[in-house]
C-alpha positions as CSV (number, residue, x, y, z in Angstrom):
1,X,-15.7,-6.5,-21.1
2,X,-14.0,-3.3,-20.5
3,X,-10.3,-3.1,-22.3
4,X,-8.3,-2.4,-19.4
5,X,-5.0,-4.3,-18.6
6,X,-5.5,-6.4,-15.6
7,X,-1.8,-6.1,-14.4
8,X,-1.1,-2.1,-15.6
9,X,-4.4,-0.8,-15.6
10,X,-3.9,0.8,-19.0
11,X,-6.6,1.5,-20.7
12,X,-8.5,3.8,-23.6
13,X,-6.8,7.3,-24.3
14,X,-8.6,10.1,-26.2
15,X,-7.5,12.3,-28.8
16,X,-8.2,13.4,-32.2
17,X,-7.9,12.7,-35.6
18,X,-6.4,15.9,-37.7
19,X,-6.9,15.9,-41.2
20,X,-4.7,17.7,-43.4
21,X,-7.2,21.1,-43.0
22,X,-6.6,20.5,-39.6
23,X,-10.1,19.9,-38.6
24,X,-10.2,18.1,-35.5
25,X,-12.6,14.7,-34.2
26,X,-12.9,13.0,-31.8
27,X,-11.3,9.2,-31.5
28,X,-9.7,6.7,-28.6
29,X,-6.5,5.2,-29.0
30,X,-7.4,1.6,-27.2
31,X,-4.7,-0.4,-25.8
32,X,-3.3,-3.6,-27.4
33,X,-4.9,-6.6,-25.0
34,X,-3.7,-10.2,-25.5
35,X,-5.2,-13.2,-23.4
36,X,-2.1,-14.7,-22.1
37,X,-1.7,-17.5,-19.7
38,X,0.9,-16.4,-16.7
39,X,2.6,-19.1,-14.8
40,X,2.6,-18.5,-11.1
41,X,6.0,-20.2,-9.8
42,X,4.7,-19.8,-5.8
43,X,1.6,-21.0,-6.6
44,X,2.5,-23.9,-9.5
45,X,-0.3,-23.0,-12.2
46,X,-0.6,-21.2,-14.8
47,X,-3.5,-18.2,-14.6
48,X,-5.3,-16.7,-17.9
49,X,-5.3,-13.2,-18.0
50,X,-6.0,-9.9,-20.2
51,X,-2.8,-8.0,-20.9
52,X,-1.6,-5.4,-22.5
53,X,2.1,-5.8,-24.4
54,X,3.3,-3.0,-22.6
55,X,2.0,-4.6,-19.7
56,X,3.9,-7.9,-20.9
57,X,7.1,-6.9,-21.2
58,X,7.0,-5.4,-18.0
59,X,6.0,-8.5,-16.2
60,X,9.4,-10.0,-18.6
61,X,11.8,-7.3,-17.1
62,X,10.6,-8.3,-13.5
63,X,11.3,-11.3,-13.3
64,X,7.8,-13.1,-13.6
65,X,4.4,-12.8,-12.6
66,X,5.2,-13.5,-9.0
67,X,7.1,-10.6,-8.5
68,X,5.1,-8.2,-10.7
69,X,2.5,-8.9,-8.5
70,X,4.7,-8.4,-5.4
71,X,5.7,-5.1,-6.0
72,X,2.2,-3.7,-7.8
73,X,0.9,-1.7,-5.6
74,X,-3.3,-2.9,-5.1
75,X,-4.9,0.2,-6.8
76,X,-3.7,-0.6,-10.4
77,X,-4.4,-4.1,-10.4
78,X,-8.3,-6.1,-11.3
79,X,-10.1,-7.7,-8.8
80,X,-8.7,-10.9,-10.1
81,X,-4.7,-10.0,-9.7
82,X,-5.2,-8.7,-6.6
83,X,-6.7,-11.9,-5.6
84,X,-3.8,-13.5,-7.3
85,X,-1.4,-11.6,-5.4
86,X,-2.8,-12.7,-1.9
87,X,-2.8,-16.0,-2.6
88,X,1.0,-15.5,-3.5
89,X,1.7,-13.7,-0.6
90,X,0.1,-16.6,1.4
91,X,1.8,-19.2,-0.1
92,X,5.3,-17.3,0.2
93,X,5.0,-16.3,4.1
94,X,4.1,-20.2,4.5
């Protein structure tokens, strides 16, 4: 499972560790993921997903998952949230 935010598309950076002698190697700062279970209110359940807490509190701000999604645009988002977000879209233009 690769650690990528399903909703930001965050995922590993990579930098270095600098000791005091300033010698340089090579590490990857990984984002923090949480499972979290989203509740769609167009679609009236709740969907489990792997977030990131920036990811999280953007979703907050929003307004929801329903309009996170809305306003993502496709090429940040998994294959499942994009999924999500046409079944949303569906279910709103209905």
């Amino acid at each position: 499972m690769s650690r990528i935010c399903e909703l930001t598309g965050k995922g590993r950076q990579v930098g270095h560790n600098v000791s005091h002698a300033n010698n340089k190697t090579k590490r990857t700062f990984l984002p923090n993921l949480q499972n979290v279970t989203l509740i769609s209110d167009a679609l009236g359940e709740s969907v489990k997903l792997r977030v990131s807490t920036h990811g999280l509190r953007s979703v907050e701000h929003v307004g929801g998952l329903d309009n996170w999604l809305l306003k993502t645009s496709d090429d940040k988002l998994s294959l499942r949230a994009r999924r999500l977000k046409r079944d949303i879209a569906k279910k709103q233009a209905a």
